[in-house]
C-alpha positions as CSV (number, residue, x, y, z in Angstrom):
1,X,-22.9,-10.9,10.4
2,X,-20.2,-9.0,12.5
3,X,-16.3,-8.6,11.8
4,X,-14.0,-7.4,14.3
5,X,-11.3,-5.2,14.7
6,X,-8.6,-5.4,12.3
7,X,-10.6,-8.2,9.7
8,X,-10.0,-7.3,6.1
9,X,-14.2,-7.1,4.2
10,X,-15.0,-6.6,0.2
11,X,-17.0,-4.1,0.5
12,X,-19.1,-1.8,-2.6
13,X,-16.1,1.7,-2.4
14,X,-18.6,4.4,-3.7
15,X,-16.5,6.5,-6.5
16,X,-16.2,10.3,-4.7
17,X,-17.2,11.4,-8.5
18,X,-19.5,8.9,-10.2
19,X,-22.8,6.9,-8.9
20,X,-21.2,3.7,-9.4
21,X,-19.2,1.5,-7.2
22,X,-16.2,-0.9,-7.3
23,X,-15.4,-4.3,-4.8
24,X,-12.5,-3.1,-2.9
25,X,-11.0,-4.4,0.1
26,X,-11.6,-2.3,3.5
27,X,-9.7,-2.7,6.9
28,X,-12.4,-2.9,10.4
29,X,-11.5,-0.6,12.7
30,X,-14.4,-0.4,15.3
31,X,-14.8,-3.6,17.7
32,X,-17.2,-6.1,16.7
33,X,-19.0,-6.6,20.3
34,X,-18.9,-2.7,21.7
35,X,-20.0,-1.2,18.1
36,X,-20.5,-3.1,15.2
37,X,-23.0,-5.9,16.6
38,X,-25.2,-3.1,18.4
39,X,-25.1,-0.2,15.8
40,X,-25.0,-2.5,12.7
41,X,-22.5,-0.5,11.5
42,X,-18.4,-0.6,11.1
43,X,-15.5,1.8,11.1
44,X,-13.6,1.0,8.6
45,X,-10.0,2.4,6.4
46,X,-9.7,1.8,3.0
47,X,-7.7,-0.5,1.1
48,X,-5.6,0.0,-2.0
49,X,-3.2,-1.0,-4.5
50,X,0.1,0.4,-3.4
51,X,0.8,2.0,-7.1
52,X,-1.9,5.0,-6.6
53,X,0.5,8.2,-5.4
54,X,1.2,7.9,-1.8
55,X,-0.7,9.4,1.3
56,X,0.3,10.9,4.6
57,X,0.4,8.1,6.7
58,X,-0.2,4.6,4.1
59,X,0.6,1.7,5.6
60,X,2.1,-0.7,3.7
61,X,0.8,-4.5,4.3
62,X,3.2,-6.3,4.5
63,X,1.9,-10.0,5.4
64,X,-0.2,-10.3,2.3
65,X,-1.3,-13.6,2.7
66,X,-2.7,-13.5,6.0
67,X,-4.7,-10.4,4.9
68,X,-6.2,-12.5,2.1
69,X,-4.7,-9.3,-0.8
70,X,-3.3,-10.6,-4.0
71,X,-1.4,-7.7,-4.8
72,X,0.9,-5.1,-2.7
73,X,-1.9,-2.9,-1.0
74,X,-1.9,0.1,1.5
75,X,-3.9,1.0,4.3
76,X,-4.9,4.7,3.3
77,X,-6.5,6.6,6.0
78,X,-9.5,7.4,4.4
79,X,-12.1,6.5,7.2
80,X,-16.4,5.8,6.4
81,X,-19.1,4.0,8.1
82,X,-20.7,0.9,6.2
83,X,-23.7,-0.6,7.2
84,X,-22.7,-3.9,7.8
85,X,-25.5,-5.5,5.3
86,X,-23.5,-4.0,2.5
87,X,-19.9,-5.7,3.4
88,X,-19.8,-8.2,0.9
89,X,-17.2,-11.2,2.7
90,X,-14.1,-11.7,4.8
91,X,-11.1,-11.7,2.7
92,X,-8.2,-12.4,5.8
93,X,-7.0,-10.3,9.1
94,X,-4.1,-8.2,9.2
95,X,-1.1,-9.7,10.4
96,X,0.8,-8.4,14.2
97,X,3.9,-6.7,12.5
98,X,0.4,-4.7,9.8
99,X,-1.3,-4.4,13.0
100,X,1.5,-2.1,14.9
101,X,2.8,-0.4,11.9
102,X,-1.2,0.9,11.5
103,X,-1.6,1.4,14.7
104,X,1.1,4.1,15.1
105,X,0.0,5.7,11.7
106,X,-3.5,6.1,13.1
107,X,-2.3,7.3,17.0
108,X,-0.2,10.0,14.7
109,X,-3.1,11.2,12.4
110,X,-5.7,11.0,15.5
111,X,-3.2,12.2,18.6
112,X,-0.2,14.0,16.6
113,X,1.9,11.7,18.4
């Protein structure tokens, strides 16, 4: 299956210190038709609860309903690839007002602007 931009997946987060993994929500970032349906791949930002210490540039989601969250979360910009075999379901989409506030946050860590 394919997701598209901005669709919030499950997906199995790797630890950065263990072998295990954990089901964690994950923001697509790549499009679904120019890169995830021909690589097999997606882009993708992590997702976590909003009481872990802050990052440069978290976005807080707001609209957590629509993205399908059942606690206050962040957008942390903390970028991977998944093989899309491995994304586990659609949980929601992120909402217009999510969707600008991210947008800027990324332009700023990719552009500096």
């Amino acid at each position: 299956m394919t997701y598209s931009r901005y669709e919030i997946v499950k997906v199995p987060f790797p630890f950065t210190d263990k072998q295990a993994s954990k089901r964690r929500p994950a923001l697509i970032l790549s499009d679904g038709e120019a890169f995830n349906s021909r690589i097999g791949h997606s882009v993708m930002a992590m997702i976590t609860s909003a009481k872990h210490a802050a990052w440069p540039l978290d976005t807080h989601i707001e609209d957590l309903n629509a993205a399908g969250l059942p606690t206050a979360s962040v957008i942390r910009l903390k970028l991977f690839t998944l093989d899309n075999r491995l994304i586990l379901g659609k949980l929601g989409q992120l909402a217009t007002t999510d969707k600008l506030s991210f947008e800027q946050h990324l332009k700023t860590m990719l552009l500096g602007q």
